[in-house]
C-alpha positions in Angstrom: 0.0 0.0 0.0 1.8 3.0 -0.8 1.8 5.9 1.5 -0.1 8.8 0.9 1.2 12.3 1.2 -0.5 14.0 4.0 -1.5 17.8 4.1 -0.7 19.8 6.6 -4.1 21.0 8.2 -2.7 24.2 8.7 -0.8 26.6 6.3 2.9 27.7 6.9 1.5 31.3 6.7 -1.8 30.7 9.1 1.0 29.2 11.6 3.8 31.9 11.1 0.9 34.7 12.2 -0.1 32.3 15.0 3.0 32.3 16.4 3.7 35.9 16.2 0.0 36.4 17.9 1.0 34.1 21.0 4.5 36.1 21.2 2.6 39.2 20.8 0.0 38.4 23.7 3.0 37.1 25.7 4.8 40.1 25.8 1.8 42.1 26.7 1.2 40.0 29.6 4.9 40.1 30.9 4.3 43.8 30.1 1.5 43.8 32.4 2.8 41.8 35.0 6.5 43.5 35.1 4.3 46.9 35.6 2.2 45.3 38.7 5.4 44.6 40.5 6.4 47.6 40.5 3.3 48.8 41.7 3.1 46.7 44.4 6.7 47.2 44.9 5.8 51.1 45.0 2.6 50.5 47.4 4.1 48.3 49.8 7.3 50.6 50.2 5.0 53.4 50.9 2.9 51.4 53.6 6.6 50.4 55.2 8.1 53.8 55.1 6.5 56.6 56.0 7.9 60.0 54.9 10.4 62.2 57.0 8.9 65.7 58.1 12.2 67.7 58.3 10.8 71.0 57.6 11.0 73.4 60.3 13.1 71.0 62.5 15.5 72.9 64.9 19.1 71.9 64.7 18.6 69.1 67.8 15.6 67.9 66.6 17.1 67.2 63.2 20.4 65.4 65.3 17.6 63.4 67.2 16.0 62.1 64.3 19.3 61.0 62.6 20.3 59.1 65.7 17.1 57.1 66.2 17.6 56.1 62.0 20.8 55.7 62.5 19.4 52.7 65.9 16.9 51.4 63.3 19.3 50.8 60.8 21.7 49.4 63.2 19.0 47.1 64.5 17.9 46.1 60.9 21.5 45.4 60.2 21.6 42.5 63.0 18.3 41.0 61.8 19.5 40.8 58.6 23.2 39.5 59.5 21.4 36.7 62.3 19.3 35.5 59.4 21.7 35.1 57.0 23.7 33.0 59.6 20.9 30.8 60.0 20.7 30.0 56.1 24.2 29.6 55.8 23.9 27.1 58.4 20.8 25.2 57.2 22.2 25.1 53.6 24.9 23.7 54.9 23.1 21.5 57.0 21.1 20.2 54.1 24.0 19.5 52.1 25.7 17.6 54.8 22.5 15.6 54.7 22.3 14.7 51.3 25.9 13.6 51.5 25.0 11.4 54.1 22.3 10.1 52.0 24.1 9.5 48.6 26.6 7.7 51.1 24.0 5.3 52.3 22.6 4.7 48.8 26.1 3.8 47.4 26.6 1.2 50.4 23.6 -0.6 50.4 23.2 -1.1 46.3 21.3 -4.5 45.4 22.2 -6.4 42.9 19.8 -7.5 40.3 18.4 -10.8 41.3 17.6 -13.7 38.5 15.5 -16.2 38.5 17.3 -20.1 39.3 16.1 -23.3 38.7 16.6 -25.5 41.3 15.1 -29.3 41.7 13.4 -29.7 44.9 16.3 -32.2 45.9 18.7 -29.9 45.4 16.5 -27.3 47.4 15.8 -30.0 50.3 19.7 -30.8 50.6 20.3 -27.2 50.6 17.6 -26.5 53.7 18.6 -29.7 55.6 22.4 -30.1 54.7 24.3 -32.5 53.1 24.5 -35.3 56.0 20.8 -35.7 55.9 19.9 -37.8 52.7 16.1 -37.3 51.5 14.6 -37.0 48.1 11.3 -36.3 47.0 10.7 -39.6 45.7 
């Protein structure tokens, strides 16, 4: 039976503008997305950090003010430093434990077991020993 050329059910040129539709409506949706980040990058930052009122601030007042940032920042600084020891150690952790686990794996490998044919004599002499003489006659 010979074979028969089969046509395509869609046309080089219907797929080519396909394709450029789907990239098109891609990139307008990463477009979209990329822009809601940074609008809720925008929004959250403004929630967080509430704007500094240094109009009108006498000399002390404006001293005062950079000492208690100046705390915060210090304060931030150890929460960040703390937390970053903590996942330094539990990475480590972690890959101290999967070393110990690829170890275990590479002791305890089992070998591929095949199938042996073995008489029931030969099975009976091999449960009860050799000094005991039976046979399944």
């Amino acid at each position: 039976m010979p074979e028969v050329e089969r046509k395509p059910k869609i046309t080089a040129s219907r797929k080519l503008l396909l394709k450029s539709l789907m990239l098109a409506k891609a990139k307008e949706c990463w477009e979209q997305e990329h822009e809601e980040r940074e609008a809720e990058k925008v929004r959250y930052l403004a929630e967080r950090i509430p704007t500094l009122q240094t109009r009108g601030l006498s000399l002390s007042a404006l001293q005062d003010l950079c000492r208690e940032l100046h705390a915060k920042v210090e304060v931030v600084d150890e929460e960040r430093y703390d937390i970053e020891a903590k996942c330094l150690h539990n990475t480590r952790e972690i890959k101290d434990l999967k070393l110990k686990v690829m170890d275990l794996r590479g002791k305890f490998k089992r070998p591929p077991l095949r199938r042996v044919r073995v008489s029931a004599d030969a099975m009976l002499r091999a449960l009860l020993g050799s000094k005991h003489k039976v046979s399944m006659d």
